[in-house]
N, C-alpha and C positions, 0 to 999 in steps of 0.2 A: 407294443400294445401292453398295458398295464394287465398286471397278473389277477387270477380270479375274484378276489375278495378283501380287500383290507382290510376287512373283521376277522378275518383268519390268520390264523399265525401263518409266521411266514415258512415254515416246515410243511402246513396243510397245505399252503397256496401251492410251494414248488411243487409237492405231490401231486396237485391237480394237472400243474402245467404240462408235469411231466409222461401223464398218465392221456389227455388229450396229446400231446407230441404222438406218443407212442400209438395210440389208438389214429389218429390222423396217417401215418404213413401205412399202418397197416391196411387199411381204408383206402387208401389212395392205391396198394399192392392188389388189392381186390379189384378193383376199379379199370386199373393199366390191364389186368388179365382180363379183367371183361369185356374190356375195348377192342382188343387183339384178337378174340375169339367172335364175337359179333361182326367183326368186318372181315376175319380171314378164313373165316368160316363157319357163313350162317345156317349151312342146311341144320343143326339141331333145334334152333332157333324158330326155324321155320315150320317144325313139325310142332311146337307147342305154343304157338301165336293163333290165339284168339280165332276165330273164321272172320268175325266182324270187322280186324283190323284191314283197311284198306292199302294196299301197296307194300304188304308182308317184307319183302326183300328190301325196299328203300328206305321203313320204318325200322331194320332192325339195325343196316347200316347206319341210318341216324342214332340208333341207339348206344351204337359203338361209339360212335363220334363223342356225346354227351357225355357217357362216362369216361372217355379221355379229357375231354375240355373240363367238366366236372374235376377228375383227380388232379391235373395242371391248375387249376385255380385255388383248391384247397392250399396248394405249395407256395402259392403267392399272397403274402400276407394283405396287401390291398384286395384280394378275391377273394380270399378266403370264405368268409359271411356270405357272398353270392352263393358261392360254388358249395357250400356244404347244405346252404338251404335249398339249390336246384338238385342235390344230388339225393336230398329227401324226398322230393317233390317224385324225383324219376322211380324212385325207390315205389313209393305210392302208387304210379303208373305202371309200373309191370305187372305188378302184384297180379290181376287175370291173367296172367302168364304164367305166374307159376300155378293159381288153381286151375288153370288147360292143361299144364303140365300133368298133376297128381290126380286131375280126374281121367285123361288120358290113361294115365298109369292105372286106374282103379278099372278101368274096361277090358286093359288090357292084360293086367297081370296074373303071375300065376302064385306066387307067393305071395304071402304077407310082409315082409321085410324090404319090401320099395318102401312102405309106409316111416320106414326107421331113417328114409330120407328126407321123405316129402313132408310127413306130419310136423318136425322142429325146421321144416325150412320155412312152412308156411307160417306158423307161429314166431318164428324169428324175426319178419320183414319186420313189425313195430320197431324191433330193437336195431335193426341194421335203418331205419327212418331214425331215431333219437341217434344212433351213432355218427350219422352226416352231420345232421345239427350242432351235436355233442364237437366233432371235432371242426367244424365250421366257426365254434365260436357262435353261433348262434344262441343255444341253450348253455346255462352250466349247472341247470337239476341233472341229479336231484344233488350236487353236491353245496351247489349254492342255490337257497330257495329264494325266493323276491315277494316282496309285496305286491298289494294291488296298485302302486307307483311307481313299479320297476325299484324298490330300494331291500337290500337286504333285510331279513326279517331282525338281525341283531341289530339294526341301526333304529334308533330313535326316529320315532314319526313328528313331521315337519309339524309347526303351528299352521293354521289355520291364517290365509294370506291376511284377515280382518285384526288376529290376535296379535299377541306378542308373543315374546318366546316362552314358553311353555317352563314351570319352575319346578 
């Protein structure tokens, strides 16, 4: 797969590559652990799933599943793009999970310092959504921006299919 930008030198690009690599397996170490923990054991899972979600115990084991088939795909350069866009997508989809979690916690607690967990996990998921992306190969803001025709903002805008080349 060609490296992130060829308007960028080539010391920026490797840094990028290198910085998704790293971020990718990390991502994918998150991922393996949550799979593991959602199918081998769902009862915590089950105390902060929505009431609304139908079939609590088969949803969450699917859930397990996804973020394993998710982290496996990320590793396979032909999946990759799927699997980082599905694993933002699932990212999205919990998210009333963890606010069942923190409002749970806000009913139940007797301190204030569950908050020093819950307050930056919730506020995180965005960033754990652009990190799927991010290392899926999907996105490469903010480090490479794009125009409104998918083209780097350093590259010269195309003529006009009627015109000529632009002087």
């Amino acid at each position: 797969m060609p490296s992130a930008d060829p308007s960028l030198g080539h010391a920026a690009t490797r840094g990028i590559d290198q910085a998704r690599l790293i971020l990718r397996w990390l991502l994918v170490a998150a991922f393996l652990l949550a799979a593991y923990f959602h199918i081998a054991h769902p009862a915590p899972f089950l105390r902060i799933t929505p009431a609304w979600v139908p079939a609590p115990r088969a949803i969450i084991f699917l859930t397990g599943i996804c973020e394993l088939l998710g982290a496996a795909a990320l590793l396979i350069p032909r999946l990759r793009w799927i699997g980082g866009l599905m694993l933002a997508l699932y990212a999205i989809c919990v998210f009333p999970a963890n606010v069942q979690h923190a409002l749970l916690f806000a009913q139940h607690a007797t301190s204030w310092t569950g908050w020093l967990y819950h307050g930056p996990r919730l506020l995180f998921q965005p960033v754990i959504v652009w990190w799927c992306l991010f290392a899926g190969r999907v996105i490469d803001w903010p480090f490479i921006r794009r125009g409104r025709a998918g083209q780097s903002q350093a590259a010269p805008p195309l003529p006009h299919p009627r015109q000529g080349p632009t002087k």
